[in-house]
C-alpha positions in Angstrom: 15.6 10.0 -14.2 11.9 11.9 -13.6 12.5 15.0 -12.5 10.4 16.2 -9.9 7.9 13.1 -10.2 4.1 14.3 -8.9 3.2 10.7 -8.1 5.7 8.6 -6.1 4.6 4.8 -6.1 6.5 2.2 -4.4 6.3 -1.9 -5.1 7.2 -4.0 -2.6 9.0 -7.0 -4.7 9.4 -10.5 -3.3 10.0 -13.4 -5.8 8.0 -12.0 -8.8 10.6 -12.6 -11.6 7.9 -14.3 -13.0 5.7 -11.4 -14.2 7.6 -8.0 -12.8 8.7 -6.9 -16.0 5.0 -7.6 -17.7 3.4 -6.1 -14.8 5.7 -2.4 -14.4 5.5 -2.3 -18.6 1.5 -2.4 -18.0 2.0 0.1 -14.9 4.3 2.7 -17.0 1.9 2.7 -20.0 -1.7 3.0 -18.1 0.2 5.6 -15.9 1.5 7.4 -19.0 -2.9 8.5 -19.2 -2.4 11.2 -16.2 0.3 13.1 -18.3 1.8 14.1 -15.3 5.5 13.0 -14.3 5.3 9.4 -12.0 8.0 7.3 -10.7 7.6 3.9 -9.7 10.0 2.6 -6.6 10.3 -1.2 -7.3 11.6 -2.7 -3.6 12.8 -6.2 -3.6 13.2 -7.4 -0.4 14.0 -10.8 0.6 13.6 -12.5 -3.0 15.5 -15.9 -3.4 14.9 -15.5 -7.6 15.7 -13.0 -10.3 13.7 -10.5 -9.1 16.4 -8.2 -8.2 18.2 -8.7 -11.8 15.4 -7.5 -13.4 14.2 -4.5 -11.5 17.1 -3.5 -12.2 17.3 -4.0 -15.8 14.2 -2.3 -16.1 15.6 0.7 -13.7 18.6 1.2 -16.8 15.8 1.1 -19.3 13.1 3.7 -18.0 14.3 6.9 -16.2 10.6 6.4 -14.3 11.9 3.3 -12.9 14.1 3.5 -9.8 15.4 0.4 -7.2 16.0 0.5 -3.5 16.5 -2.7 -2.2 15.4 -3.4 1.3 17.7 -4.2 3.9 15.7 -7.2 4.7 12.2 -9.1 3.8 8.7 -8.1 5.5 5.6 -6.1 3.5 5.8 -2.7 5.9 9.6 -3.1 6.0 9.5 -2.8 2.6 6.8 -0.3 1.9 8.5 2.0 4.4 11.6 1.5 2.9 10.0 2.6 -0.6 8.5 5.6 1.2 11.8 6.9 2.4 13.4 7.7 -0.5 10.4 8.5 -2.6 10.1 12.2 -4.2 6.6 13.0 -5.5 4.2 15.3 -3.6 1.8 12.8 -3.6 3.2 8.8 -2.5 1.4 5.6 -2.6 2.2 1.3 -2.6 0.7 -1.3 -3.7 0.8 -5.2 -3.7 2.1 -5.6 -7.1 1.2 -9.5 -7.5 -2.9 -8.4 -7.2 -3.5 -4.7 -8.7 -4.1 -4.0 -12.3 -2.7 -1.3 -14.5 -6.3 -0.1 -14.5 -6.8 0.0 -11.1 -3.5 1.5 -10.4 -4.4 4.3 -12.4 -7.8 4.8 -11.3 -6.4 5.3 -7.9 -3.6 7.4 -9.3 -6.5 9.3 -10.9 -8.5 10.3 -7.6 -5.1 10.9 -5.8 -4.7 13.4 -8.2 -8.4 14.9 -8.1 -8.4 14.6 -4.4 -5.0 16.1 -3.5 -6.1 16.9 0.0 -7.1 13.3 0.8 -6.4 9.7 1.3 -7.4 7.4 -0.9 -7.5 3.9 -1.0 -8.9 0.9 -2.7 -12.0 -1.1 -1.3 -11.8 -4.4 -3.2 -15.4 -5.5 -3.7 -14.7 -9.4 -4.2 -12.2 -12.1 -2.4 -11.7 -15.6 -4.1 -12.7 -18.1 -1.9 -15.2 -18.7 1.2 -12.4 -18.3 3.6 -11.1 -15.0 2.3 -14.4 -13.8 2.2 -14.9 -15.0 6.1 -11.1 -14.2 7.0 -11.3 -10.6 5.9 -14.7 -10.0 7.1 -13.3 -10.7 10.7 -10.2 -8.9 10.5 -12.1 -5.8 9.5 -14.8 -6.2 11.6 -12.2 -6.6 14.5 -10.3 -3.5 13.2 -13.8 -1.5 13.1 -14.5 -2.5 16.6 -10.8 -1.8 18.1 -10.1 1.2 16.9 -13.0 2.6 16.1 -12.5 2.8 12.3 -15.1 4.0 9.5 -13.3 1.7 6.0 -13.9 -1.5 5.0 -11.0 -2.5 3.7 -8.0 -2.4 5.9 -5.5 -4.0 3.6 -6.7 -2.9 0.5 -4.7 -1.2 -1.9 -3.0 1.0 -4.2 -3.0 3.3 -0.9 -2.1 7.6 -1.8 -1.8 10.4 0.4 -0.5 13.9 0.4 3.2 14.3 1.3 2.0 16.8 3.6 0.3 14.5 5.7 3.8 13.8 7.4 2.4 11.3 10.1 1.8 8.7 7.1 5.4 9.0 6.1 6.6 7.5 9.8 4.4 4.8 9.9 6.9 2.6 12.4 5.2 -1.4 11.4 7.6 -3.4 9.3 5.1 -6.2 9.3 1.9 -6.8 7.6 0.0 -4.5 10.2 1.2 -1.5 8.3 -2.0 -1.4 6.6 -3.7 -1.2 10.0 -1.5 1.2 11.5 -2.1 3.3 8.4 -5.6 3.5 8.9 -5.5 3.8 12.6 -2.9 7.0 11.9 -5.3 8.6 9.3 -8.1 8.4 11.8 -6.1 9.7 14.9 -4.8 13.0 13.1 -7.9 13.6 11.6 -6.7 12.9 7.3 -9.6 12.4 5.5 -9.8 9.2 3.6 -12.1 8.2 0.2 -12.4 4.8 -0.3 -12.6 3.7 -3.6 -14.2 0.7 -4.7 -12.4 -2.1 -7.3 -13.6 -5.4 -8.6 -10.4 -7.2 -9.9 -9.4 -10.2 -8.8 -6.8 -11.6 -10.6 -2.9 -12.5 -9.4 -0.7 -11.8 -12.2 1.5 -14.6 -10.5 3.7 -16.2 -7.9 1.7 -18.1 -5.2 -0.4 -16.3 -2.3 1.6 -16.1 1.3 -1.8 -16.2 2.8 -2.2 -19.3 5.2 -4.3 -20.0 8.9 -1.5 -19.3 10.7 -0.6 -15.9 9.2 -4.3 -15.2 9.8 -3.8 -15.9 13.4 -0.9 -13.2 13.4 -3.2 -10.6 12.0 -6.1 -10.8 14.5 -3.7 -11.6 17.5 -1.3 -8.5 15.6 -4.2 -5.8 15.7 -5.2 -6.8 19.5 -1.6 -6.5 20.6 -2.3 -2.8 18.3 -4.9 -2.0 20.6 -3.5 -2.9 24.0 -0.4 -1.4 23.3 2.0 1.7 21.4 3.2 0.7 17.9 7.1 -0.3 18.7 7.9 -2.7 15.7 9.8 -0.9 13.7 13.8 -0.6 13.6 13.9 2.7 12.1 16.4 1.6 10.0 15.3 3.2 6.9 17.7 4.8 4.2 17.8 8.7 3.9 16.6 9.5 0.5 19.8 9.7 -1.4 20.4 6.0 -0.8 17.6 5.0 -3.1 19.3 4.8 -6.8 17.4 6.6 -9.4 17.8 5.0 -12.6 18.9 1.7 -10.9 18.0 1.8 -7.8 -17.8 7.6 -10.1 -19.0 7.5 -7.1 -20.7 9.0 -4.4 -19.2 10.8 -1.5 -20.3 9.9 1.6 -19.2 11.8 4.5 -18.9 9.6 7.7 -19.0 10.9 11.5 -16.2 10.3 14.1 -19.0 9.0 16.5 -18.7 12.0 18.8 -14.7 12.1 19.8 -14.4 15.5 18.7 -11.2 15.2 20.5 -9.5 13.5 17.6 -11.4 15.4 14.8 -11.3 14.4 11.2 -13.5 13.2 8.5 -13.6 10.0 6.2 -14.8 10.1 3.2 -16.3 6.7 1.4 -16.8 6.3 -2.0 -20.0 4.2 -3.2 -15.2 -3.4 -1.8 -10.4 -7.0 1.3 -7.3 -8.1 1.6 -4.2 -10.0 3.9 0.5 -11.7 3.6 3.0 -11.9 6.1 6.7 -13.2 5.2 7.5 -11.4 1.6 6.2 -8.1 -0.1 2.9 -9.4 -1.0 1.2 -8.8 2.1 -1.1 -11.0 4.3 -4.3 -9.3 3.3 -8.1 -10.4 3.5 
C-alpha cells in the first residue's frame, strides 16, 4: 500500500466493468507525472456486473489501488463513503465514466499548486441541446438560490485541503452533493479556482441522465434552499474499514456581493454536468 498518499482520489463505481480496468491503468500512469505518492479509492456501490471483481483485482495488483465498497448505491453516498476512509492531505472524486487521465491530472496538478484552495473542473462543452439547456438552468438556479460565483456545479475532478474539515462532512448521499459542496465552500468562506476542461467523451456504460432525474435536481436544490441539508444517514465507515490493497489561466478574483458576514473568496480560472441512481452522477 502508498504510504502516506499526498493525493487521496476517490471513484464512485457503478456498473463500469466495461472500461474500469482501462480507465484506473490510464489514471495510475498520467498520475505517476506529479511524482508525488497518490492513491486512488475505487467505490462500487450498487453495481449488478463485475465491477466489484475487478476493482478488486486491480486493488491486489497496485498498492495505489484500494476498495471500500459502499454500503449501498447513490453518487454522494458513495463519494462520501470514498472520503471517509481516504488518507491524503489533499482529497478529491470524480465521475470516472466522463474524466480523462489528462484532465485528472491537470486538476491533480493545480490541487497541488494551489494547496490552499478548491479546485474544480468547469467543463466548457455538453453533448447535446438539452444538456446544454438542462445545465444552463440548474446553474443558473443554483447562482440565483444560493448566491453562488461557479459555473459549474456538478463538474468534476473536485480537490480540497484536508484542512478544510467542513468539505469532509458533506451530509447529501444523493446527486446534490455537488451543490451542497459548493454551497459549503461559499458559506465558510474556502476559496475555490475553477478550472476550465474541454473533453467530452464517456469511456463507457450508458448516461443515468433522464427528464425525470432532471426534475429531482431543480426540485432537489429548491428543497436545498428552503430548508437544512438532512439527507444523509451518517452511516459512513471509520477509516480502518476501507481495505488498502483490496479494499494556464487567469485568476480572477470574484466578490461575495457585500455579505461580509460569510467572508471568503472564489477564485475562477479563465466550462456542466448532472446522474441520480448509480455512481455516475446526474450532472448537466
Amino acid at each position: 500500500m502508498t504510504a502516506s498518499p499526498v493525493l487521496s482520489i476517490v471513484l464512485p463505481v457503478y456498473n463500469q466493468a466495461d472500461h474500469l480496468a482501462a480507465i484506473v491503468q490510464e489514471y495510475r500512469r498520467e498520475l505517476d507525472r506529479l511524482r508525488r505518492p497518490c492513491e486512488l479509492i475505487l467505490v462500487p456501490n450498487g453495481c449488478r456486473d463485475r465491477s466489484v471483481e475487478i476493482a478488486h483485482r486491480l486493488a491486489d495488483a497496485h498498492g495505489d489501488v484500494r476498495v471500500a465498497e459502499a454500503s449501498r448505491p447513490g453518487w454522494g453516498h458513495a463519494v462520501r463513503w470514498g472520503i471517509a476512509v481516504a488518507r491524503g492531505e489533499i482529497v478529491g472524486y470524480t465521475n470516472l465514466a466522463r474524466t480523462s487521465a489528462a484532465d485528472l491530472t491537470l486538476l491533480a496538478i493545480y490541487a497541488t499548486a494551489y494547496p490552499e484552495v478548491v479546485v474544480k473542473a468547469n467543463r466548457k462543452i455538453r453533448e447535446g441541446m438539452s444538456r446544454r439547456l438542462g445545465a444552463l438552468l440548474y446553474n443558473l438556479e443554483c447562482r440565483a438560490l444560493f448566491d453562488l460565483s461557479c459555473w459549474d456545479i456538478n463538474g468534476t475532478p473536485k480537490f480540497f485541503p484536508r484542512r478544510f474539515d467542513r468539505l469532509l462532512a458533506l451530509r447529501r448521499d444523493d446527486d446534490l452533493l455537488d451543490l451542497e459542496f459548493a454551497v459549503t465552500c461559499r458559506t465558510a468562506g474556502y476559496p475555490l479556482i475553477e478550472v476550465p476542461i474541454f473533453s467530452t467523451r464517456r469511456h463507457g456504460g450508458r448516461s443515468t441522465t433522464r427528464l425525470t432525474s432532471a426534475i429531482r435536481l431543480y426540485l432537489g436544490a429548491l428543497a436545498m434552499r428552503c430548508g437544512p441539508i438532512t439527507t444523509g444517514t451518517g452511516a459512513i465507515p471509520h477509516r480502518s474499514r476501507a481495505r488498502g490493497g483490496t479494499v494556464g489561466a487567469s485568476i480572477e478574483r470574484c466578490s461575495q456581493r457585500g455579505r461580509a458576514d460569510r467572508g471568503g473568496t472564489c477564485l475562477r480560472v479563465s466550462a456542466f454536468r448532472w446522474s441520480c441512481r448509480g455512481s455516475t452522477n446526474t450532472s448537466f
